[in-house]
C-alpha positions as CSV (number, residue, x, y, z in Angstrom):
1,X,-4.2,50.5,-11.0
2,X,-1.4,49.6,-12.0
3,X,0.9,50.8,-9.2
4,X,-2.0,48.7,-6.9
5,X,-1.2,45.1,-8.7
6,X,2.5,45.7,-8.4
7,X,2.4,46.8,-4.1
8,X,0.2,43.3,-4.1
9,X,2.5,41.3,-5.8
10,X,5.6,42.4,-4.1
11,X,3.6,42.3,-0.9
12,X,3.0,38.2,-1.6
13,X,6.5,37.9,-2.8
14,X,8.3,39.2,0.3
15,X,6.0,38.1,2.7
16,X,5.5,41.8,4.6
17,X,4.2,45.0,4.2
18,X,7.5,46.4,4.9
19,X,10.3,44.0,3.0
20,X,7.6,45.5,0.0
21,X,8.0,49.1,0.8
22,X,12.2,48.6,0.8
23,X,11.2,46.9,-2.5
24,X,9.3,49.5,-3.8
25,X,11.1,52.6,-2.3
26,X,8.0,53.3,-0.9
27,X,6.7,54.0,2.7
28,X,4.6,51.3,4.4
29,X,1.6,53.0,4.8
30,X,1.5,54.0,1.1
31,X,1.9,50.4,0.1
32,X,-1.0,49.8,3.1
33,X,-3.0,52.9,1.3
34,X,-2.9,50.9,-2.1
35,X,-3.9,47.4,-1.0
36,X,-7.1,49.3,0.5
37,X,-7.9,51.2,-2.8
38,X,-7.6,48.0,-4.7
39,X,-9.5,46.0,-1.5
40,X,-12.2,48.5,-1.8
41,X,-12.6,49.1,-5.8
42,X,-12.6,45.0,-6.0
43,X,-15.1,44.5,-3.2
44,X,-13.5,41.8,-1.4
45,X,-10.8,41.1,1.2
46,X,-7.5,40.1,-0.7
47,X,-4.7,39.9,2.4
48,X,-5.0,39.1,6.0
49,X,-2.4,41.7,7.2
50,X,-0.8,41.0,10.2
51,X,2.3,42.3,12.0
52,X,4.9,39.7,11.2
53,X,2.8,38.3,7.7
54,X,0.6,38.3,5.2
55,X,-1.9,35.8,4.0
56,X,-3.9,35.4,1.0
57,X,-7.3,35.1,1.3
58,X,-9.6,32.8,-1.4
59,X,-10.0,35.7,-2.9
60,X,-6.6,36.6,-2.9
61,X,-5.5,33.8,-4.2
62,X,-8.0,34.0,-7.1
63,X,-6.6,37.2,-8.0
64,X,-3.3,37.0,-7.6
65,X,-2.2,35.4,-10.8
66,X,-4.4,38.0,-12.8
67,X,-2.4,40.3,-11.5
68,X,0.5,38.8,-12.3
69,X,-0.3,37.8,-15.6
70,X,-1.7,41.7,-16.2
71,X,1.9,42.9,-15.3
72,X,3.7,40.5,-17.5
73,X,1.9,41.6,-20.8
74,X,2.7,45.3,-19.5
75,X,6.2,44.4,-19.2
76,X,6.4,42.5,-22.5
77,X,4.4,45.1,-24.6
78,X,6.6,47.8,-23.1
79,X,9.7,45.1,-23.9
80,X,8.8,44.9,-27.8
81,X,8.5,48.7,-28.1
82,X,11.6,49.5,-26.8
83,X,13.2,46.6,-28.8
84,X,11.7,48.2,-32.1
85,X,13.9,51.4,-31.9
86,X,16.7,50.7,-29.3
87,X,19.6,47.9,-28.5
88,X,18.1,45.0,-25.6
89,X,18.2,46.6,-22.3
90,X,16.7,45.2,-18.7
91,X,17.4,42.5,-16.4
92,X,17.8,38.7,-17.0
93,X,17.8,36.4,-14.6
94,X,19.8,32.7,-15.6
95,X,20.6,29.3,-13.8
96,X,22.7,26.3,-14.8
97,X,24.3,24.0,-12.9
98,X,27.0,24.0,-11.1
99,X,30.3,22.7,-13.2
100,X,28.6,23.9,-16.5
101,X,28.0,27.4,-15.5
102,X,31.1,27.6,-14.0
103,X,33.3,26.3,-17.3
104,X,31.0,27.9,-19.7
105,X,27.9,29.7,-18.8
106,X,29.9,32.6,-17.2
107,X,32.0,32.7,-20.2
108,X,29.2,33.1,-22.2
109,X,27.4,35.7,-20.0
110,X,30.5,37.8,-20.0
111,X,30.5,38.1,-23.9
112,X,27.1,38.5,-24.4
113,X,27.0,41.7,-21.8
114,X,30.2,43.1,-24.1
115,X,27.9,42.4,-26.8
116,X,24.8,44.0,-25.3
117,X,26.4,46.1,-22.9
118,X,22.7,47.4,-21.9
119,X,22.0,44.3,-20.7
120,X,22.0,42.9,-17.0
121,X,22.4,39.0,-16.1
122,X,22.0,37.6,-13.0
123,X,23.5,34.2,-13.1
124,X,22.3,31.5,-10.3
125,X,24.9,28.6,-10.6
126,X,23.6,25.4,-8.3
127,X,22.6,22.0,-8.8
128,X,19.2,22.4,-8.0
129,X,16.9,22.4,-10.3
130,X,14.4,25.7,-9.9
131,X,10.9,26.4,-10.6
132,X,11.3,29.2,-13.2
133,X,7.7,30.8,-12.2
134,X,8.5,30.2,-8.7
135,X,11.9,32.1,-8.8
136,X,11.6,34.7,-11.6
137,X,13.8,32.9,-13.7
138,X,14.1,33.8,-17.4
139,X,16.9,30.9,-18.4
140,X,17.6,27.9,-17.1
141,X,20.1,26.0,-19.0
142,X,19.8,22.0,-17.8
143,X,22.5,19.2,-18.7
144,X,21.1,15.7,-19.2
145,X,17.7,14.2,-20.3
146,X,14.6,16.5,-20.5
147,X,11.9,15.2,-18.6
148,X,8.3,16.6,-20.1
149,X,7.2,19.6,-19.1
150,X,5.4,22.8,-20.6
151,X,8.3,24.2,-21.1
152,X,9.7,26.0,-24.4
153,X,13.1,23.7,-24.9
154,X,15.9,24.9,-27.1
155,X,19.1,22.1,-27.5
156,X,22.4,24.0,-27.6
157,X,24.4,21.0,-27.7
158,X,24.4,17.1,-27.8
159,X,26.1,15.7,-24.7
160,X,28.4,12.6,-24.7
161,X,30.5,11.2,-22.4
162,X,34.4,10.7,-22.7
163,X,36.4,7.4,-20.9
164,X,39.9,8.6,-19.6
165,X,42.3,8.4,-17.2
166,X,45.8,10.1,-16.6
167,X,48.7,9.1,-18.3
168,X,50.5,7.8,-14.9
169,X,47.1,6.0,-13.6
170,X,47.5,3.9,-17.2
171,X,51.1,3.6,-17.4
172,X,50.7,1.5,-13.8
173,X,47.6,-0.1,-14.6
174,X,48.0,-0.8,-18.5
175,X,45.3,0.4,-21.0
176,X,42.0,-1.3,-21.4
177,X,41.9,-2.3,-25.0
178,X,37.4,-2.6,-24.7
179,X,34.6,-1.3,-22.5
180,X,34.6,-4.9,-20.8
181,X,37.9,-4.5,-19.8
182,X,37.1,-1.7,-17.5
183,X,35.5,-4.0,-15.2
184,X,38.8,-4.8,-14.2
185,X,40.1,-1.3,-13.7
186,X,39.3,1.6,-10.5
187,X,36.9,3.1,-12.3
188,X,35.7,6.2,-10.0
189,X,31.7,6.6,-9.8
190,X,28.9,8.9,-8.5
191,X,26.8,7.8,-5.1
192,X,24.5,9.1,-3.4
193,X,22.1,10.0,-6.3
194,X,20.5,8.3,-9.1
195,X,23.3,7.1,-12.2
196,X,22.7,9.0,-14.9
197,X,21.1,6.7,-18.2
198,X,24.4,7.3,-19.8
199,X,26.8,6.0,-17.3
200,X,29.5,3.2,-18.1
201,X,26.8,2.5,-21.4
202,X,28.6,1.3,-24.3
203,X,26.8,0.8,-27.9
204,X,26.6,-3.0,-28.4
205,X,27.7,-4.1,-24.8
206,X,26.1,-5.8,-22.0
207,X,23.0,-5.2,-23.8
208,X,23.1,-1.4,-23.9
209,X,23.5,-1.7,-20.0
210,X,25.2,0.2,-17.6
211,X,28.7,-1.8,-16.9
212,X,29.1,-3.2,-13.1
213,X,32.4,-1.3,-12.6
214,X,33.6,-1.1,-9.6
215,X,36.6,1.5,-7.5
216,X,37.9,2.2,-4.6
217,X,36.6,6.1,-4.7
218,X,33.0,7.2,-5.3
219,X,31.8,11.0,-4.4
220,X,28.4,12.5,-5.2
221,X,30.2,15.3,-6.8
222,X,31.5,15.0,-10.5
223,X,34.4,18.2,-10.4
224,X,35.9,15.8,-7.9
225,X,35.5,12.8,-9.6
226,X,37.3,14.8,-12.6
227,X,40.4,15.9,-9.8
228,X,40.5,12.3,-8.6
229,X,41.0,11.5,-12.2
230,X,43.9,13.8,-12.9
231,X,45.6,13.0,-9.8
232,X,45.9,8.7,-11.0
233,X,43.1,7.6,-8.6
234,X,41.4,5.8,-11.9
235,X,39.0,5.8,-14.6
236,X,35.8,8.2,-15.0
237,X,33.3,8.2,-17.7
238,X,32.4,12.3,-17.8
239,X,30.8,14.1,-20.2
240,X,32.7,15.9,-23.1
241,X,32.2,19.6,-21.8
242,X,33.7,18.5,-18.3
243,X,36.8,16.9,-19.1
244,X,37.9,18.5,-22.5
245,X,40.4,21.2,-20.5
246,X,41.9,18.4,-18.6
247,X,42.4,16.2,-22.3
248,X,43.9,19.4,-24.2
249,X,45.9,19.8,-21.4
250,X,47.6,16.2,-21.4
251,X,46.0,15.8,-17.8
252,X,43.9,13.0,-18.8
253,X,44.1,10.5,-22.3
254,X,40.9,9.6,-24.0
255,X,40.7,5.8,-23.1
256,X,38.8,4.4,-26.5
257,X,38.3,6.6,-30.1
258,X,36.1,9.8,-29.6
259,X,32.9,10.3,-31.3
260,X,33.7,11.5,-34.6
261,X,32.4,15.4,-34.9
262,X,29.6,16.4,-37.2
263,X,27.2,19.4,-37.5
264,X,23.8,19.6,-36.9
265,X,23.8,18.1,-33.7
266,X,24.4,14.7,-35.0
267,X,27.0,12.1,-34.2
268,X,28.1,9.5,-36.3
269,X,27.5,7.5,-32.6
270,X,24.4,8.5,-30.4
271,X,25.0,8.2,-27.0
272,X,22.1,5.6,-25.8
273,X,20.9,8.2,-23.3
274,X,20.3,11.4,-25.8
275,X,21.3,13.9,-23.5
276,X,21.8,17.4,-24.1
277,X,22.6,20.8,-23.1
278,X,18.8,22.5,-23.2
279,X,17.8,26.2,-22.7
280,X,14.6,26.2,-21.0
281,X,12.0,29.2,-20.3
282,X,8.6,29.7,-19.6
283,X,6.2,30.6,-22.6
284,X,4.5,34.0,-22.4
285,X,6.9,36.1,-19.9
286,X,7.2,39.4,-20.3
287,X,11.4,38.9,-20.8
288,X,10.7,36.3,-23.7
289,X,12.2,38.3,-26.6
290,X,15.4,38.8,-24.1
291,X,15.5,35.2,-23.1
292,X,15.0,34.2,-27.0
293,X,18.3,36.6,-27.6
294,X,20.0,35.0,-24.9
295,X,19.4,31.2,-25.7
296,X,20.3,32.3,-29.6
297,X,23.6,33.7,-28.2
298,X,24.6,30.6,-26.1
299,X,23.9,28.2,-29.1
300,X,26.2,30.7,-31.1
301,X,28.7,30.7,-28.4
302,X,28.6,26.8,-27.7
303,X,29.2,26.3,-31.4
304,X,28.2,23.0,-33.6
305,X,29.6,20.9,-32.9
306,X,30.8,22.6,-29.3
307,X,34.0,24.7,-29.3
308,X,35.3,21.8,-26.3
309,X,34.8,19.6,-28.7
310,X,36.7,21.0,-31.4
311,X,39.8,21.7,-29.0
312,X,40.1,17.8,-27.9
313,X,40.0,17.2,-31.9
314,X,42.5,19.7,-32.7
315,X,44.7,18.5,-29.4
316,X,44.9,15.3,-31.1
317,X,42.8,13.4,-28.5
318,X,40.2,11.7,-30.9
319,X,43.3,9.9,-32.6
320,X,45.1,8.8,-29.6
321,X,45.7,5.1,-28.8
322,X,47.0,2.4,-26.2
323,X,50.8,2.4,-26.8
């Protein structure tokens, strides 16, 4: 039965009889052999099979997330043995977007596989935000504000946002000695999507609202935005995980004092829009003891507060001023 349940699912998944047998290792008329038995012990007509596709019938579709759900709790039962007497093993499947898994999601991977060298990851790094059920995703680490959702949310780190600008682009322009000031500086912005709550948001000004600041650049891509920066093309307001390696580096200069660091997740300032680094997975899948590892690992990694944090403190950034 069970071999039945997994030739359907794979057979819905791919779309064909025969992208399921390359799947499976199987040929196509075993997989076509199986979707009868399980047709004929059930009673009813799951797939209409034709030559280029499959669709589920009512019935189908009645049945297909039992069958799902069936080989899930296999999968986790035979998970939480194996975990009782042996090292994690098996696949996991993670996403995150784009700059952060590049700067410090594959980082992290790569440690945790030298730590749990049994392991497999298979790291999806793209703005897009991904229906975990949908895709087979185990992880999804998401940067920003958590809409609701049934999701099982773990915070690795709170996210705030740092003003600077390169040395040359201030030593031309002159240092802005307040937020309001920056309204008379290029300050370089995001288009083409919705501004993040956080965005040119200073505690106590303008009413906790976003600052009209204008510039001659905008791009719809932040890592640019950040290389526009370093190169003197003006100010940008980017979070603290982005733009640390460029402050440590003497690239760019902190405009105003940084948030003062504290564990725990706290700050002594909260940034208006409480956004976050989160870990997100789906309750109830059979990898959830291998996602929970993962997500434990990452906060470990990260550090509290965040190891990018604690290398623009000990860089001197939080203590630098206007000359």
């Amino acid at each position: 039965m069970i071999d039945t349940l997994r030739c359907l699912v794979a057979v819905v998944d791919s779309g064909s009889l025969s992208r399921a047998a390359v799947e499976l290792g199987m040929a196509v008329s075993s997989v076509s052999r199986k979707l009868d038995a399980l047709e004929a012990e059930l009673g009813s007509r799951l797939l209409l099979r034709g030559s280029r596709q499959v669709i589920l019938t009512d019935a189908g579709n009645r049945f297909l997330p039992r069958a799902r759900n069936i080989l899930a709790e296999l999968a986790d039962g035979k998970a939480a043995v194996q975990e009782m007497d042996s090292e994690p093993r098996g696949l996991l499947t993670v996403t995150a977007p784009a700059a952060f898994g590049r700067l410090h999601v594959a980082g992290a991977v790569a440690q945790f596989l030298q730590r749990y060298p049994k392991m497999e990851v298979e790291l999806h790094v793209s703005d897009d935000i991904v229906d975990l059920g949908a895709q087979r995703v185990d992880v999804a680490v998401r940067v920003g504000v958590l809409p609701d959702s049934s999701l099982v949310a773990t915070r690795l780190v709170t996210q705030h946002r740092v003003v600077s600008a390169s040395p040359a682009y201030l030593e031309r322009h002159g240092w802005p000695q307040s937020p309001v000031d920056l309204l008379k500086h290029q300050c370089l912005s995001v288009m083409g999507r919705t501004m993040p709550s956080g965005w040119w948001r200073f505690e106590g000004v303008n009413q906790g609202q976003p600052l009209a600041v204008k510039g001659n650049l905008r791009c719809d891509d932040t890592d640019s935005l950040l290389h526009a920066a370093i190169a003197g093309g003006g100010i940008v307001h980017l979070a603290n995980w982005l733009v640390s390696d460029a402050i440590v580096a003497g690239q760019l200069v902190p405009v105003f004092p940084m948030i003062r660091l504290a564990p725990g997740g706290e700050r002594q300032r909260r940034d208006p829009s409480e956004s976050a680094v989160h870990a997100v997975h789906l309750p109830g899948r059979s990898n959830q003891a291998k996602a929970q590892l993962f997500v434990r690992y990452l906060r470990e990694y990260f550090g509290d507060p965040p190891y990018w944090d604690v290398a623009m403190k000990a860089a001197g950034a939080g203590e630098r001023r206007a000359p």
